[in-house]
C-alpha positions, 0 to 999 in steps of 0.5 A: 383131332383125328390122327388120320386127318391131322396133316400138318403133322406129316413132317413132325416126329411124335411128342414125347415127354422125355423130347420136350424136357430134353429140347427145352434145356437148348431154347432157354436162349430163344425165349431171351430173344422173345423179351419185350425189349427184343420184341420190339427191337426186332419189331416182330408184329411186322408183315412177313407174308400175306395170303389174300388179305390175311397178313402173317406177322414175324411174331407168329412166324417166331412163334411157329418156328418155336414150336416146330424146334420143340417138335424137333422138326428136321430141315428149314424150320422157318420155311417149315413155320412159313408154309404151315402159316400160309396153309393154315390162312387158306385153310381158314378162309376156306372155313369161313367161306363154308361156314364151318367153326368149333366151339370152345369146348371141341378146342380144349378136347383137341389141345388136351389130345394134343398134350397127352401125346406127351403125357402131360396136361394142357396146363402142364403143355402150356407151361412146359413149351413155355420155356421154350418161347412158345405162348399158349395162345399160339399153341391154341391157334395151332390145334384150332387150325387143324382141328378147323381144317379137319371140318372144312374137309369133312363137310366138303368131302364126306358125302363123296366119300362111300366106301362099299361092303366089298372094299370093306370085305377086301381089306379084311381079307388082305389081313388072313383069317381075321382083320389085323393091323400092320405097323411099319417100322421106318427111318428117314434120313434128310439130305440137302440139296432135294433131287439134285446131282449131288444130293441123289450121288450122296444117296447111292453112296449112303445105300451102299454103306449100309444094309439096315436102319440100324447102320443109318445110326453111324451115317448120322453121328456127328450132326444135328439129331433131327437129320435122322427120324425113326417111327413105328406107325400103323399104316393108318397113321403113316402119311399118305406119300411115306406109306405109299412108298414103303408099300413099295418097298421090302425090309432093308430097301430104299426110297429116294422118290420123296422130298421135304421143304419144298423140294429142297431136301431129299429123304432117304426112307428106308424100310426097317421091318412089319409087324402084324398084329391080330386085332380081332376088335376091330370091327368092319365099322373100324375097317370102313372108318380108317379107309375113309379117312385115307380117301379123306385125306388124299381129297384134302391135300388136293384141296389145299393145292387148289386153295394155294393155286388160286391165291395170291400169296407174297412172302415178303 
């Protein structure tokens, strides 16, 4: 699983070992709420939403929002599991439609990516998301979505997708002498109420009060962890919306322009600091690779806008 393609991951900070074995000590009660007896107390193999023909059940659901508290995933955890469900079900149908699947080989190649984000093993992963009430297989189902995706887009895309001598040759340039990689150090601050009134007034206070990301550490204290989230990227890896508004933007400047959650919560991006490191290995194939993989991903989530448009989707 590319880290370029991978979107379902836009709105999730990175695994991190010392964030999972940390966040597991709080879901020791969820993985009692997931016993048999409550399984079918709650009766969660019930229809929570349906997307063409393709019923999601509150298991799955459970199971999604499990995983993405691992993650430390910020705002709404249930419309957050919702929407990657329902996206993922387009995106699967698609996949069949095209004819595009991954053998079982490729799928422990992308899980064992996946864990070694935390550097752990796939059993390892397995066992530790584990006691948080996150089954191994739904973890599978995770990565193979994604990883399914990924070749839904290349096939339908990668033959328009020509990047030219003299874009490769600007990109090279616009690093100086030899090509670079620039790293963005970044921190979103999450506000309810998306573009509300109250929501923006509460913004224009927060900018006053502080003047860098460091400040945003004292507007924080006192509530939930993940209302802030801090990261130094590559602009490669930054999403597509995030870099595009941090290109905008100066050290210690601030963004207001984006959303999480459907709209329903407002993000304070501001600009920590760029770093510029000479990558003298980077080759013109690795400069044509990642300008790919932008136009890639700007063509994928123009798709899946398609894809949703053009479903019937009820959430029940």
């Amino acid at each position: 699983m590319t880290k370029t393609l991978s979107t379902q991951l836009s709105g999730l900070t990175r695994l991190s070992l010392a964030i999972i074995l940390s966040t597991l000590a709080g879901l020791f009660a969820l993985t009692a709420c997931l016993s048999p007896g409550s399984l079918q107390a709650q009766n969660l193999f019930a229809p929570v939403a349906k997307v063409n023909d393709r019923v999601i059940t509150a298991y799955e659901l459970s199971q999604r929002m499990a995983f993405l508290r691992l993650l430390r995933a910020p705002g709404d955890v249930r419309e957050m599991a919702t929407k990657q469900l329902v996206e993922e079900r387009l995106q699967l149908s698609a996949a069949e439609n095209l004819g595009v699947a991954i053998d079982e080989e490729k799928l422990q190649e992308g899980m064992s990516e996946f864990a070694g984000r935390a550097n752990m093993e796939t059993a390892q992963f397995i066992t530790a998301i584990a006691q948080g009430g996150v089954a191994g297989e739904s973890f599978r189902d995770f990565v193979k979505a994604g990883m399914i995706w990924r070749e839904v887009v290349r096939a339908k895309f990668i033959g328009r997708v020509n990047i030219t001598e003299a874009e490769i040759d600007r990109a090279a340039a616009g690093a100086g002498s030899g090509a670079r990689q620039i790293s963005l150090e970044y921190a979103r601050y999450f506000i309810p109420g998306g573009q509300s009134s109250a929501a923006l007034s509460e913004a224009r206070k927060i900018q006053q009060d502080v003047d860098t990301c460091d400040d945003l550490y004292t507007i924080a204290k006192g509530q939930p962890e993940d209302v802030l989230a801090r990261d130094t990227l590559p602009v490669g890896e930054i999403p597509a919306d995030i870099a595009g508004e941090l290109a905008r933007l100066d050290e210690g400047e601030v963004s207001t322009a984006l959303t999480r959650n459907n709209g329903e919560t407002l993000v304070f991006l501001m600009l920590c600091g760029r770093t510029s490191v000479l990558a003298e290995e980077i080759s013109r194939e690795d400069i044509r690779n990642q300008l790919s993989s932008r136009r890639l991903a700007v063509l994928a989530n123009s798709y899946l806008e398609d894809l949703r448009a053009d479903a019937f989707i009820e959430i029940y």
